[in-house]
N, C-alpha and C positions, 0 to 999 in steps of 0.2 A: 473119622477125624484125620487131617491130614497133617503129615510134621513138614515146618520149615526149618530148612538151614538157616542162620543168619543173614548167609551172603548171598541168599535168594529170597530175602524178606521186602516187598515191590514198594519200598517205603518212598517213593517219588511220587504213587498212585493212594495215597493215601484214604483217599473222598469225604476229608474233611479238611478244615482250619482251625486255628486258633482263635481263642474268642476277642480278641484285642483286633483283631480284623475281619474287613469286608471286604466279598472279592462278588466282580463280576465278570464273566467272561462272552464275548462275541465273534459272531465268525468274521473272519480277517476281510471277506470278500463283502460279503453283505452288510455287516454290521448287526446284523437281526442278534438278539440276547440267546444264549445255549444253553447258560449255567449261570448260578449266581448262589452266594451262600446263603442260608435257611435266616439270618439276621439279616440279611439286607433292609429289608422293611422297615428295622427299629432304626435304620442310621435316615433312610431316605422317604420315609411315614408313607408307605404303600401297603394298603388293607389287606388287598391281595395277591401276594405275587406270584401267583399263578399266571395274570395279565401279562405276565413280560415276555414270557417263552412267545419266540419268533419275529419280538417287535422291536424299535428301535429306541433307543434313550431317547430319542427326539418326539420320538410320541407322545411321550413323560414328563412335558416343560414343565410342569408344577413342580414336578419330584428330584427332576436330575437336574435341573435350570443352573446351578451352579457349576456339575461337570459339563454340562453342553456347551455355556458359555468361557472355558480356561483356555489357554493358548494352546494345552497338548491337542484336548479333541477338536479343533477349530482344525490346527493344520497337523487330524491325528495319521495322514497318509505319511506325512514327512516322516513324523516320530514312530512309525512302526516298519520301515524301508528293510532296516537289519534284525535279523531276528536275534532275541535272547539282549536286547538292548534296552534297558532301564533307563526310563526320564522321570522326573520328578515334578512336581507341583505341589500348589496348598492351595485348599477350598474351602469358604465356609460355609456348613450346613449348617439351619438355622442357630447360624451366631456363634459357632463354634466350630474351631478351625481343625481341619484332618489333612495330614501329608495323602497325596494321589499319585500312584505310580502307573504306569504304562508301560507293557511290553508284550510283543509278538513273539507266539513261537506253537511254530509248526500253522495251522491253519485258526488258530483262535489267536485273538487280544484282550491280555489281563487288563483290566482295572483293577487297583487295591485301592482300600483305603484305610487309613488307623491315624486315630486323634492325637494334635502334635501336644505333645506333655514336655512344659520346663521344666531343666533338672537345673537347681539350684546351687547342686554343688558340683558345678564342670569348671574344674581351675585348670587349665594347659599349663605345666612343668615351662618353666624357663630354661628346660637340658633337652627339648626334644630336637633339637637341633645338630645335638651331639651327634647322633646317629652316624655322622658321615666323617667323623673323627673320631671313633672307637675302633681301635686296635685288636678289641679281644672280645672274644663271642662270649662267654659270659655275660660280661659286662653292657654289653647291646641287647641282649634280652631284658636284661636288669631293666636296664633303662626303658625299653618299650613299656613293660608292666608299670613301672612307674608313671611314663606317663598315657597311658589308657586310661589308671586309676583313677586320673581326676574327672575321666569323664563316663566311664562305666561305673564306678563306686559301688560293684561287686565284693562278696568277703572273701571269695579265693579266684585269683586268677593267676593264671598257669603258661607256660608255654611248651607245649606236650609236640615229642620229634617223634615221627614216623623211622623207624628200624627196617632193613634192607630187609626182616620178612613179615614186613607188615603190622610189626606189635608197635609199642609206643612207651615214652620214659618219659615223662617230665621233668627239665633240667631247668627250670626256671621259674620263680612262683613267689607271691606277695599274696599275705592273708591280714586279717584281719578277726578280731573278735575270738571264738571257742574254736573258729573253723581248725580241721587237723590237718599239719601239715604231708602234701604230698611228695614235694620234693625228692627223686632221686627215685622215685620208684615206678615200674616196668608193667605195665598194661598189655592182655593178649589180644592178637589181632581180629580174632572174634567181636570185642570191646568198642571197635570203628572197620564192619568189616568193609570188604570190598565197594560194595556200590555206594557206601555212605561213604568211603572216599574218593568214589568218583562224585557225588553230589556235592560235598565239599570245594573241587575244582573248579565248577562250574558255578556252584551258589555259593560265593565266599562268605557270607555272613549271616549267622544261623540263630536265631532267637528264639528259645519258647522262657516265656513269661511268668505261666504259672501253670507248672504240671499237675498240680491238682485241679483244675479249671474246666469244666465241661466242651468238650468239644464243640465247634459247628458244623453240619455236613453238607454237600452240595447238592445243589438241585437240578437235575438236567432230566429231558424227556427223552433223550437219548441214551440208553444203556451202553455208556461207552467209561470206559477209565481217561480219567484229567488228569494229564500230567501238570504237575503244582512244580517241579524243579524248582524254578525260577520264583517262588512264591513266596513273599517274609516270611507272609504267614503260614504256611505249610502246616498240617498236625503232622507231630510226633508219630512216632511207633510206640504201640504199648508197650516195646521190650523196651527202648530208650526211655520210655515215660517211667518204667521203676527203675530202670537204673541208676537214674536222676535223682529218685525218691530215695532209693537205699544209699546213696553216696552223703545224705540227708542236706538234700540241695530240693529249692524250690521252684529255683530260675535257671536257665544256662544260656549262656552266651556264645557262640565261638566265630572266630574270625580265620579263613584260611592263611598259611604261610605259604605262597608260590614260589619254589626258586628254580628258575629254568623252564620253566611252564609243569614243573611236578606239584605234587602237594608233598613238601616237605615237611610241613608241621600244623600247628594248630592254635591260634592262643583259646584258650576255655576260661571261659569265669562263669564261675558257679557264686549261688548268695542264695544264703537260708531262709531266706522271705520272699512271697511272690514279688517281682519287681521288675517294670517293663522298662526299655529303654528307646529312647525317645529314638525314630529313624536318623534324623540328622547326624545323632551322637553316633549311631551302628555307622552312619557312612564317613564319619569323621574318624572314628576308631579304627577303620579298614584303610583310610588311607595312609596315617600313620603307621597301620600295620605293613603297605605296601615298600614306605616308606624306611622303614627299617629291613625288611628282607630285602631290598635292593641294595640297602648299606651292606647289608650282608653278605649277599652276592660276588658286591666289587670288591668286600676287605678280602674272600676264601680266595677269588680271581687272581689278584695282586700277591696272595702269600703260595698260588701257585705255578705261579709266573714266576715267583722267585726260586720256588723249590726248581722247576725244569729248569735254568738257567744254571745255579748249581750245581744239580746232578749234571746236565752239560759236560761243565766244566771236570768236575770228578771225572767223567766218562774218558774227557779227552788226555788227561792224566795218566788214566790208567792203559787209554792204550799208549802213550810214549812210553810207559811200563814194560808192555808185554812187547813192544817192538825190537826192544833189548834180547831179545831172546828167539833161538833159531826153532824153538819145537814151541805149540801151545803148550804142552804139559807142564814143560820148566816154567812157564808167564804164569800158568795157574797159580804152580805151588809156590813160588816167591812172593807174588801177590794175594795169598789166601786168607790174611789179617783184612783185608780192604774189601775183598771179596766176600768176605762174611759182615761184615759191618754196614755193606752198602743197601742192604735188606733189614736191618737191626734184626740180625739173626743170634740164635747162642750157639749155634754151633753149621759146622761144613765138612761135607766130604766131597773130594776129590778124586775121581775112578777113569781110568784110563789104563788100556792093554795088563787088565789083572790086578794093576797097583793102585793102591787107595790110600791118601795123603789126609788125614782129618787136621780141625782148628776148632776150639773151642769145648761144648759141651754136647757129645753124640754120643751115638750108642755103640754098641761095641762092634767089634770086626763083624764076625758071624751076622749081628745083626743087620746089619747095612748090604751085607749080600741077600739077604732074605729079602729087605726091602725091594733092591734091586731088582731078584728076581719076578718078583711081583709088578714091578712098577712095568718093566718090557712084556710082562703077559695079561696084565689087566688096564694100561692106559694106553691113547694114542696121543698123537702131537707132541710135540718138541716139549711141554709144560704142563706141570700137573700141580695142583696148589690144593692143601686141604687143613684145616685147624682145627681138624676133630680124626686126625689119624690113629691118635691114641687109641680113644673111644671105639671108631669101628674096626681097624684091625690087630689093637693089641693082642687079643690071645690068639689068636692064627701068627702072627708073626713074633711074637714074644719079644713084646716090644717096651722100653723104659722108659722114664717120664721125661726122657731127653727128646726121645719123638713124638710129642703129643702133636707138634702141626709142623709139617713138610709143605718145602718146594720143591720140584725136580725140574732139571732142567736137563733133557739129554743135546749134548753133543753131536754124535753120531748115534743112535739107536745099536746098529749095529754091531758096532764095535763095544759095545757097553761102555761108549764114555760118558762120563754126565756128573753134574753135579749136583747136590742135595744141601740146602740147608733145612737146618733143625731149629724146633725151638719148646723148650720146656712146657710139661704142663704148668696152667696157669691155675690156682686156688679162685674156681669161680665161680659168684652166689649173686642170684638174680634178687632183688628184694619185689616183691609183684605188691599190686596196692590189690589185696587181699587173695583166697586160692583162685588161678587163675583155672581151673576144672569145670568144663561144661555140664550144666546140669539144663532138665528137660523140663519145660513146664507149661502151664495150657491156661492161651490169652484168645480173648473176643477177637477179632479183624471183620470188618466190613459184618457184623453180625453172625458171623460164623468162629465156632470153636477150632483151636488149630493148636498143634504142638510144637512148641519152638524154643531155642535156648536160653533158658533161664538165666536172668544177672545174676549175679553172688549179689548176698545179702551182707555181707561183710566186707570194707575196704583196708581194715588193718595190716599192717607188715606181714607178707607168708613169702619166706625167705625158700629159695628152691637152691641146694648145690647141685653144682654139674662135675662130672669126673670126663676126665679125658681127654680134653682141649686145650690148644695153647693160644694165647693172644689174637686176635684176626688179624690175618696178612690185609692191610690196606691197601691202595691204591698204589701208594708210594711205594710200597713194598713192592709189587709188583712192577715198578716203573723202574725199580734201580736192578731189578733181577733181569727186567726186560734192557735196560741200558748196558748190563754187563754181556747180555747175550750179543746183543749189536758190536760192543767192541773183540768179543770171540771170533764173530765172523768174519769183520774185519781185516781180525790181524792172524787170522787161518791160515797156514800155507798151503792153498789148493792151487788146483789147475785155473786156467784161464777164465772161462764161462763162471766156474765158483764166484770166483772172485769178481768178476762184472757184474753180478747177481748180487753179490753184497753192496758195492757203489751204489747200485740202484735203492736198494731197501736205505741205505744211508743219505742217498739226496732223500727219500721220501721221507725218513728221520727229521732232516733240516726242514722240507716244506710244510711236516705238521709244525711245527718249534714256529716259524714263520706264522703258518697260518691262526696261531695262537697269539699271537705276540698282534697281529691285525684286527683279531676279534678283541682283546684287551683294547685296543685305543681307537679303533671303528665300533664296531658290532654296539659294546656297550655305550653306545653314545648314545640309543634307543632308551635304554633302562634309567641315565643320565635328564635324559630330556622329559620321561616320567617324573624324574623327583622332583626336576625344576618347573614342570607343569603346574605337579600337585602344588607346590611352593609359593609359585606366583598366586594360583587361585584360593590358597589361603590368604595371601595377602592381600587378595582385593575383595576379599568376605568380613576378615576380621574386623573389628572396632580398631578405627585406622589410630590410634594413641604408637605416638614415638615408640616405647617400649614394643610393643609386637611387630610394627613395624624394622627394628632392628634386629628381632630373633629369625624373622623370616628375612629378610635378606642376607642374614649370616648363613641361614642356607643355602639359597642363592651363592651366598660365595664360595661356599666349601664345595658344592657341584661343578663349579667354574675352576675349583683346584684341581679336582678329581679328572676335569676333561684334559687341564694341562697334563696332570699325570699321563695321562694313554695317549697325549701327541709325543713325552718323550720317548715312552716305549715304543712309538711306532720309529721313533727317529734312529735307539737304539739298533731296533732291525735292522735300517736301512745301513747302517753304519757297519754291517756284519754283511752284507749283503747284497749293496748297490755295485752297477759298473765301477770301475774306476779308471780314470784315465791321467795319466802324471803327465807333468807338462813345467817348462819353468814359469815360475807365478813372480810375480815382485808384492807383498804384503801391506807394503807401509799404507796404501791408499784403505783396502780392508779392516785395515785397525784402526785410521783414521775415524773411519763411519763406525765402527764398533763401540770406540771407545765417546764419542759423541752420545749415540744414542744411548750408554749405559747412565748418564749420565743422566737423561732423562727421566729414562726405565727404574732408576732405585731413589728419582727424587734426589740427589745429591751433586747440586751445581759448584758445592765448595770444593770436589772432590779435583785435587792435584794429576793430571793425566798427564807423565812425563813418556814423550817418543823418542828412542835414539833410534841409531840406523838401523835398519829393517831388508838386510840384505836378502839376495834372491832365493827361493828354496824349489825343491824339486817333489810337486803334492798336485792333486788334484784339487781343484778350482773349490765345488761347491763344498769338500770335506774340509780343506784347509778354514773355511768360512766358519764350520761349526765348531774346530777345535779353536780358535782365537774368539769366537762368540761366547764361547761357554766358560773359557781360563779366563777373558777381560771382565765378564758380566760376576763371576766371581770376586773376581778382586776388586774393582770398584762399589758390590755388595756388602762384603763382609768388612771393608774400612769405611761404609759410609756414615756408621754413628763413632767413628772416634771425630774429635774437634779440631784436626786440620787432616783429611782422607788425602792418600796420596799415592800414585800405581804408580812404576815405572815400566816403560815395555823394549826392547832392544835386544838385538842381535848380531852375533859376531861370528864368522869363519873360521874353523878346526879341522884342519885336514882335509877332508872327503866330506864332512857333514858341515851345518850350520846350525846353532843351537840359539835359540830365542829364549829370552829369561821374564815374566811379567810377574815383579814383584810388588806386593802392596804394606801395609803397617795396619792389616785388617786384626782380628781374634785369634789366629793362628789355629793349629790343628793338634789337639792332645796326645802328648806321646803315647800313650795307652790304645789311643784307636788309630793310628799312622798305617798299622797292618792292614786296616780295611776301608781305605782311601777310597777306590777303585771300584768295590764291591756297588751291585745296583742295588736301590734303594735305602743307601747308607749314607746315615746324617749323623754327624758329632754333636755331641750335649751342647757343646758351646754353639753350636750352629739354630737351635731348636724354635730362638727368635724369631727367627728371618724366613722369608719364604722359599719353598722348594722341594723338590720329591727327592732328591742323589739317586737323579739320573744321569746327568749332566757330565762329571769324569769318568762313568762308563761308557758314556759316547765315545767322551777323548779318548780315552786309553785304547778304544776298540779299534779310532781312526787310525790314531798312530804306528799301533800295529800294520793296519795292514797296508799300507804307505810307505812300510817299510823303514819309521823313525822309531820314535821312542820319550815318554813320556816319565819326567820325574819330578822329586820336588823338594824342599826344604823348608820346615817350619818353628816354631818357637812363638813363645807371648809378644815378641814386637811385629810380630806379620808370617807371611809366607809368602816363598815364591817357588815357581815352576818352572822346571826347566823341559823345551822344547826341542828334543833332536832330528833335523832335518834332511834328507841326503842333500846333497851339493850339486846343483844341477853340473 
């Protein structure tokens, strides 16, 4: 008797189906038949089919006459070109209609077929729309599950995240009826091992019907294993078949979450009665699923786009900080509040020629040289990060629950300079949807006994504590430890080469920050033109009635916001980043046309556009264009719903500069939010009406800067206005 592991369980080769389908399979070159399932007969009334091994459906015209005659097998060379590519059809055998799919892969092409079943109760949510104006991942999943419900109308469905080792939490879930709620609880990776998360990738949408349900096996004269991947109907694994059963689920559903081309997640819906769902509905449900993980995508994109831009800026803060100062050491210890925070760490040491400066919650002297010594005889490279230091070196290093998860980051190795942040143990309790412990147990496969890991028969709460761990260092966490290391080097006082070696690593700082900021308003134009695809060809499927007609282009247009969004960020860049060449400019004609076409742009011909003199300024041509494009477009905006809109634009001579003022009698700007003007992707309450992403005076502000002027402004309830500082040619 042999034992399998789970994640060596060949569940892609199954040698059977599911009995809700019929598969036949042919060789790609010949067409001659290879395999077909053991029920073919009863869907296509062949006595014997035994007759079909080596022959062609075309020999068959009584039996297959409705597949021989459909558009795929006419022109089936076109439709099998790519392989692992699914097309669709409908057929009806006698009198009754069955969805037909077709795909190639590897040297055969599948036929399936399974009888199209109306569901009665498929109501599409009037929120699915939302998706691409939700803020908050919670709440985006919420919504998904919502609307799938009305067209799977399963009793629990889930949306279950895949864990950095492989296990799985369910953070999302809509039940109905007895079903028990899963919510919040932690699945081992056993539970979706390996290769069923690469099937998953590849097969995104996975249906067995009714686990109690007699298999059907395939029939080939050829002893060879059929890969089914690509198969709806696929049979189960008998370990997944009671898994299903002990979960006391009849049916299961799941749909892949792709984000990046990984499988990030999963949505599951399980229901306590056998219950098939109709093909069209699996492939309606998958696009709305695609549809939401792309939302989700662009919201993570966007908030951390915003996060590096920030830390940027902190960065650039800290080193006019440290530049203050003739030794690193002193820059360290003056700045060591900011330096522990920029990690959200609870505690920091400071070590350098013997002296060690702490901030926060660490551990004691003694300890922190133990650490030390350890860290220079058991790590290499500049950084070492772990959030179970507690756990494995507490009693070798007799360590406190201040060190349960370190960063380290040496400075010099040699000199033992480096720094350490701390961070507490964390009180931490997995809740698992029942004992996640392997137990051994002995299942049929292909007619042979074999011993393999047994599901738990129990999915109840078995809550696990863990000692010794502090919170996990994230991403971020590591990006502001890695930020502050860049500004060390920096502002290091070494020799020559050092230091050109750090400018290098720092343009290449800038080129990712760039090359990020390109993929945000390029790259994702891909994933963009997916949503709007899916969108459109909803909309020319659905029952054309006003109402769905207006849900679906309200997608349409939030896609068309989303694209604006990623030309401002790319505009941003450019704005940090382009040549520039100063020159004297005369403006009044540029505002002229500005102020014209805002006019148009926000629909508001009543709008008052007063010009005074628009003396000369000393700016480059195409930046000077965007900083009066974006100050005019505002103020003729934000005053176009008061009942007489009125700008004023003009400029006067001061010294050395020239200061341009364009005031309007728009909403004004809330003394409350005035501090974050400037800041990107910030929009005022009063603003939330109107259209726009607050990109637009991070532009300006970034131009002016580097132009060498200066951007400010003045506001209250009867308007605001801007002031424009310009050198003086």
């Amino acid at each position: 008797m042999n034992f399998v592991e789970c994640h060596e369980e060949p569940i892609h080769i199954p040698g059977y189906i599911q009995s809700f389908g019929y598969l036949i399979g042919i060789d790609a070159a010949s067409h001659s038949i290879t395999f077909f399932s053991s029920n073919i007969g009863d869907l296509f009334r062949i006595e014997n089919a035994e007759q079909l091994f080596d022959r062609r459906l075309t020999d068959f015209p009584e039996s297959f006459g409705p597949v021989i005659e459909s558009d795929i097998y006419v022109s089936l060379q076109d439709f099998t070109k790519r392989e692992n590519e699914t097309h669709f059809d409908k057929v009806f055998v006698d009198g009754k209609e069955y969805h037909f799919s077709v795909f190639r892969n590897a040297k055969h092409i599948f036929f399936e077929f399974e009888a199209v079943l109306e569901n009665p109760n498929k109501r599409i949510s009037n929120k699915y729309d939302n998706f691409y104006v939700i803020d908050d991942e919670q709440e985006l999943w919420d919504q998904l599950l919502s609307t799938l419900s009305k067209i799977v109308n399963y009793d629990r469905m889930m949306v279950y995240k895949f864990m950095m080792d492989g296990s799985g939490k369910v953070i999302a879930e809509k039940i109905t009826g007895k079903m028990e709620s899963y919510l919040g609880l932690h699945y081992p990776e056993s539970d979706i091992p390996r290769q069923a998360r690469a099937l998953y990738l590849k097969k995104r949408k996975r249906i067995f019907s009714n686990v109690y349900a007699e298999t059907v096996p395939l029939l080939s004269k050829r002893e060879e294993h059929i890969d089914l991947t690509y198969v709806s109907s696929r049979g189960m694994s008998p370990i997944h078949g009671q898994y299903i059963k002990n979960s006391g689920a009849s049916s299961s559903f799941s749909i892949s979450i792709i984000i990046d081309d990984h499988l990030w997640g999963l949505v599951t819906c399980q229901n306590s009665e056998p219950q098939h769902i109709d093909l069209e509905d699996r492939v309606q449900a998958g696009i709305f699923t695609a549809l939401a993980s792309n939302a989700y995508s662009s919201f993570k994109s966007k908030n951390e786009l915003k996060y590096r831009l920030e830390l940027n800026e902190k960065s650039s803060e800290l080193k006019a900080e440290f530049l203050k100062h003739n030794h690193l050491f002193d820059s360290l210890i003056d700045n060591k509040g900011k330096i522990r925070k920029l990690p959200d760490a609870d505690g920091l040491a400071i070590t350098s020629e013997g002296e060690t400066v702490t901030s926060g919650a660490v551990p004691g002297r003694n300890t922190i040289e133990n650490i030390i010594d350890w860290a220079i005889e058991n790590t290499e490279g500049s950084m070492y990060v772990n959030r179970s230091f507690l756990k494995e070196q507490g009693s070798l290093l007799k360590l406190d629950e201040n060190a349960a998860g370190i960063v380290i980051y040496f400075v010099e190795r040699s000199k033992r300079e480096l720094l350490i942040w701390f961070r507490k143990e964390f009180d931490e309790h997995i809740n698992w949807a029942g004992n996640p412990e392997k137990k051994v147990g002995v299942f049929m496969q292909n007619g042979e006994e074999r011993q393999m890991v047994s599901p738990r028969t129990s999915f109840h709460i078995f809550t696990e504590n863990i000692k010794g761990n502090s919170k996990r260092w994230n991403s971020r966490d590591l990006s502001a430890v890695k930020a502050i290391r860049d500004v060390i080097l920096e502002t290091s006082h070494k020799q020559y080469n050092a230091i050109k070696e750090l400018n290098n690593q720092l343009r290449k700082v800038n080129e990712e920050l760039d090359s990020f900021s390109y993929t945000i308003s390029h790259d994702l134009g891909t994933p963009l033109t997916v949503m709007k695809l899916n969108a459109q060809m909803l909309l020319a499927n659905f029952e054309k009635t006003e109402k769905n007609k207006n849900k679906l282009n309200s997608i349409i247009e939030e896609i068309d916001n989303m694209a604006e969004m990623m030309h401002d960020v790319l505009q941003l860049s450019r704005a940090k980043h382009s040549d520039i060449q100063l020159e004297v400019l005369q403006p009044a004609r540029t505002i002229e046309k500005i102020s014209e076409n805002a006019r148009i742009t926000f629909d508001s011909p009543k709008s008052e556009i007063i010009i005074h003199e628009c003396p000369e300024v000393l700016a480059d041509k195409t930046m000077l264009h965007q900083v009066f494009l974006n100050i005019i477009n505002n103020a003729v905006k934000y005053s176009s719903h008061k009942d007489r809109p009125k700008v004023e634009i003009g400029g006067t001579e001061d010294g050395q500069t020239v200061i341009y003022r364009i005031s309007d009698n728009g909403i004004g700007i809330p003394e409350e939010e005035k501090h974050k003007m400037f800041k990107i992707f910030n929009r005022m309450d009063n603003a939330k009406q109107f259209k726009g992403n607050g990109v637009g005076l991070s532009i300006v502000h970034r131009i002016m800067n580097r132009i060498g002027g200066n951007i400010d402004y003045e506001s209250n309830k009867g308007g605001t206005s801007f002031i424009l500082t310009f050198k003086k040619p």
